[in-house]
N, C-alpha and C positions, 0 to 999 in steps of 0.2 A: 504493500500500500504506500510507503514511504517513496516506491518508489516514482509514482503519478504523481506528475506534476497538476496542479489545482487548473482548472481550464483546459489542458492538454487535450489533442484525440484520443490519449486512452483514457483519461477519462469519461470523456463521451461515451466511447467503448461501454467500459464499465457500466453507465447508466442506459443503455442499450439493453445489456443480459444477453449477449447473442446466444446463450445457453436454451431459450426461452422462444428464439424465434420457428424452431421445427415446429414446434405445438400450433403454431398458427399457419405452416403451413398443411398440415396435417388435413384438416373439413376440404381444403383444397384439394386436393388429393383424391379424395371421397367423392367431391361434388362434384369431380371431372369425371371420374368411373362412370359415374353416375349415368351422366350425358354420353359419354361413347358410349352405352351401355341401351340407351334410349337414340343411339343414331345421331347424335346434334353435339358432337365434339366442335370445338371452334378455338383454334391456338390462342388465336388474340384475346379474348375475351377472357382466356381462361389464366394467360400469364398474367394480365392487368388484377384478375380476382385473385391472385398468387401475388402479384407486389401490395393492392391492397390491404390486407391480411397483413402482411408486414408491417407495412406503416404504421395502419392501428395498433398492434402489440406494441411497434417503439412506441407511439405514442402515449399507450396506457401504463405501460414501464416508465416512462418520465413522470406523468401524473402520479404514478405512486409514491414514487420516490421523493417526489415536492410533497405531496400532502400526509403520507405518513409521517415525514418529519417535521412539517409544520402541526401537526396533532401530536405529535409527540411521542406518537408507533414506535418510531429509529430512536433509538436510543445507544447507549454503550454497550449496553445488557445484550443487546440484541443478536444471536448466535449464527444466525444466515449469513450470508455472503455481502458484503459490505454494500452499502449505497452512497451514489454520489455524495448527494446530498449533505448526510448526514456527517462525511467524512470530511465535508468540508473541499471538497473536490472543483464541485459546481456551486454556483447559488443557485437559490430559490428561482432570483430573476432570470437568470439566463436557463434555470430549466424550464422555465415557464415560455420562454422565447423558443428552443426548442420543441416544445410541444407544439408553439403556433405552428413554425415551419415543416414539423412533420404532418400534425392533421390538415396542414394547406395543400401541400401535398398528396394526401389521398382523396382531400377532396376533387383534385386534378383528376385524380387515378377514377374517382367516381363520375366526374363530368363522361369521361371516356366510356365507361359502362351502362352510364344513363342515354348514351345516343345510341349505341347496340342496344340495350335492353330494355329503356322505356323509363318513364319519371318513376315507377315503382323501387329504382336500385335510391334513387333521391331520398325517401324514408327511409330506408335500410341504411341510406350512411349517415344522414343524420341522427338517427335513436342508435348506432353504433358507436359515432363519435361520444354523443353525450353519456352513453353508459359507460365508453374509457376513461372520462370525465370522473363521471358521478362514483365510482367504484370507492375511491378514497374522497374526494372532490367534493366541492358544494354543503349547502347545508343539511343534507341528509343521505350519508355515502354509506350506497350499498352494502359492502364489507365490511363496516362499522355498527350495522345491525341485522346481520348474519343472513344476508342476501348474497351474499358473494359467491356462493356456489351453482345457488339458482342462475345467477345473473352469466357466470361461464359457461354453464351447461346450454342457456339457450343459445348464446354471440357464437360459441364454439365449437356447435354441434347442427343446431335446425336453421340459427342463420345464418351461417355460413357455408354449413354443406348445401342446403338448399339455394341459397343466392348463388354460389358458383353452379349450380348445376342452373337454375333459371336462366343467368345470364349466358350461357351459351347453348340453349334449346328453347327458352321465351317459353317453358311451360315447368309444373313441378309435378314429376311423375311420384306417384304412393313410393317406388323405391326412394326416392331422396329425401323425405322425410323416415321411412326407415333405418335409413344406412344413415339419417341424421344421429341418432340414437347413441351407439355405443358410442361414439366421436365423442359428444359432448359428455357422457360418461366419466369416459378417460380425464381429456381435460378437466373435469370438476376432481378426479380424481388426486389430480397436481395442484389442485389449491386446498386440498383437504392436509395431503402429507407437510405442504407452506404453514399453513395454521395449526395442525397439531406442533409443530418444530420451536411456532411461538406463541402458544397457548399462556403461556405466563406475562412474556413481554406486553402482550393483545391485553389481557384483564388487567393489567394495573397502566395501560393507557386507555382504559376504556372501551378498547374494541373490542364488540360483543362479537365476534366471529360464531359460526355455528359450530364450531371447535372448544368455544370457548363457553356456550352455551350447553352443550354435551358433554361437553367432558370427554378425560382423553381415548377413555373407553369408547364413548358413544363415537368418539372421530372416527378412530380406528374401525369399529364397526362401520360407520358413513363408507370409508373408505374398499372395506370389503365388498361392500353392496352394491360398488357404483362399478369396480373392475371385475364380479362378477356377472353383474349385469350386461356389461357391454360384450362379455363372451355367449351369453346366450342369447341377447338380442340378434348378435350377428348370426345367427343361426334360421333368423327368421325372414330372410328374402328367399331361403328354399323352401321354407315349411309355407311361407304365405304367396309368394309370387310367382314360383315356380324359376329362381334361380339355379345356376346347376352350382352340382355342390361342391364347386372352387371356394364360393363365399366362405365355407368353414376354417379356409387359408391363416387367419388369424388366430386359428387354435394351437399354431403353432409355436404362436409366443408363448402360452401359456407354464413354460417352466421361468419365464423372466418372472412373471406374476407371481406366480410362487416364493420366488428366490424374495422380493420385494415385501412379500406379507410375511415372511420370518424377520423382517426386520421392521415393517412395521407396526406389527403385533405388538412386539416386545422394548423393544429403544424409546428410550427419552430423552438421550442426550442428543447436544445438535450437529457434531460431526454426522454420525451414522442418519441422523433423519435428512441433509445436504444432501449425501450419497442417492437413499432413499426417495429423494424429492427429484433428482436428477436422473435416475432411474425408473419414475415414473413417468416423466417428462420423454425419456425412448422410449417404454413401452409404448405409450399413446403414439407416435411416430411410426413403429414398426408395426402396431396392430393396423394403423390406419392403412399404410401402405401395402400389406397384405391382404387386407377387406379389399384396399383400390383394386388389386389384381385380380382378386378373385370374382369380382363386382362386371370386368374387365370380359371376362372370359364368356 
């Protein structure tokens, strides 16, 4: 840490997480299958719904990182992976300048998609932007009163695998709200292992996380639910739509999962739950991209 200089590009870096950016491409992935899948693949449409995605996660990564340290989330205490912010790296004002120049930017990225796809991608970027916003942000932030899982699960899973698959077929077949499912799953899955990791840090800043609201039992349960969940949901574009049964492709991660609940089970310190959170963060990556294949086929 000593060694980033304060303003520097690896600072930015740093308040980027590029750790964090697979996750977001991941619904992309899915929501392309999707459309090959339904005949209406479309490269452009589809890389532009792949750089979107992007931008919104840096953006919502910057947002956090200003307003959990201005609420008082970041602290010393805090055993995660270091944030600009709070290390003194960035200010407040210049993350807050970065956030304009990256959500101006997807709103580019969305102009572009609104004349392929129609004033409908317009609400979808607007209530996407504001929800990367409101997450920590504003006077009532989502993951401050233990909405934040909900609030992943839908941006992560049904709007996004659905809007990519929309914007390159201009319809939403039953498979893309399907294959929306485990997607967002997962992802909720990676902010469950986030919040159980700072369960203490959260309650004595006042963030009622749903982590923090359950307790670390009820997390960890959350958390079994949601990546068992997504293993059996993907199971159900053969059982309901008459997919062939490549879709099951993603059972093949299934010993990562495993490897990942012996440690989430049991660990409460924040090296191993890092590891664990980072870990969780491929699995959703690898599960999505073997759904995409098998989606594919």
């Amino acid at each position: 840490m000593n060694a980033i200089r304060p303003g520097s590009a690896r600072a930015w870096l740093l308040a980027i997480r590029p750790r964090t950016l697979p996750v977001s491409l991941a619904p992309v992935l899915v929501g392309t299958a999707v459309a090959w899948a339904s005949d209406g693949l479309r490269a452009g449409p589809a890389l532009a719904a792949a750089l979107g995605a992007l931008l919104l996660q840096i953006g919502s990564n910057f947002a956090n990182d200003v307003f959990d340290f201005e609420k008082g989330a970041d602290t010393t205490e805090r055993i995660g992976p270091p944030r600009a912010t709070q290390a003194g790296l960035l200010s407040p004002r210049a993350m807050r300048v970065g956030m304009a120049v990256v959500f101006g930017l997807a709103i580019c990225v969305g102009a572009y998609l609104t004349a392929v796809a129609g004033p409908a991608i317009v609400v979808v970027g607007v209530v996407s932007i504001l929800a990367a916003i409101a997450y920590t942000g504003g006077p009532w932030p989502l993951g401050y009163h233990g909405l934040g899982d909900a609030a992943v699960f839908l941006f992560f899973g049904p709007v996004a695998v659905m809007g990519t698959t929309f914007v390159q077929t201009g319809s939403l077949p039953p498979l893309a709200a399907l294959a929306s499912l485990p997607v967002g799953f997962l992802a909720a899955g990676i902010l469950v292992v986030n919040n159980l990791r700072d369960i203490e840090t959260d309650a004595k800043a006042g963030k009622r996380t749903l982590a923090v609201r359950l307790g670390s039992a009820g997390a960890r349960l959350e958390w079994a639910a949601l990546v068992g969940g997504a293993y059996l949901v993907a199971l159900l574009p053969g059982i309901l739509l008459g997919r062939s049964g490549w879709t099951v492709l993603p059972w093949l991660s299934v010993p990562m999962a495993l490897r990942l609940w012996q440690v989430v089970r049991r660990v409460d310190s924040g090296p191993e739950l890092n590891e664990a959170l980072a870990g969780t963060a491929k699995l959703a990556f690898v599960f999505s991209l073997l759904f995409a294949v098998g989606l594919s086929v």
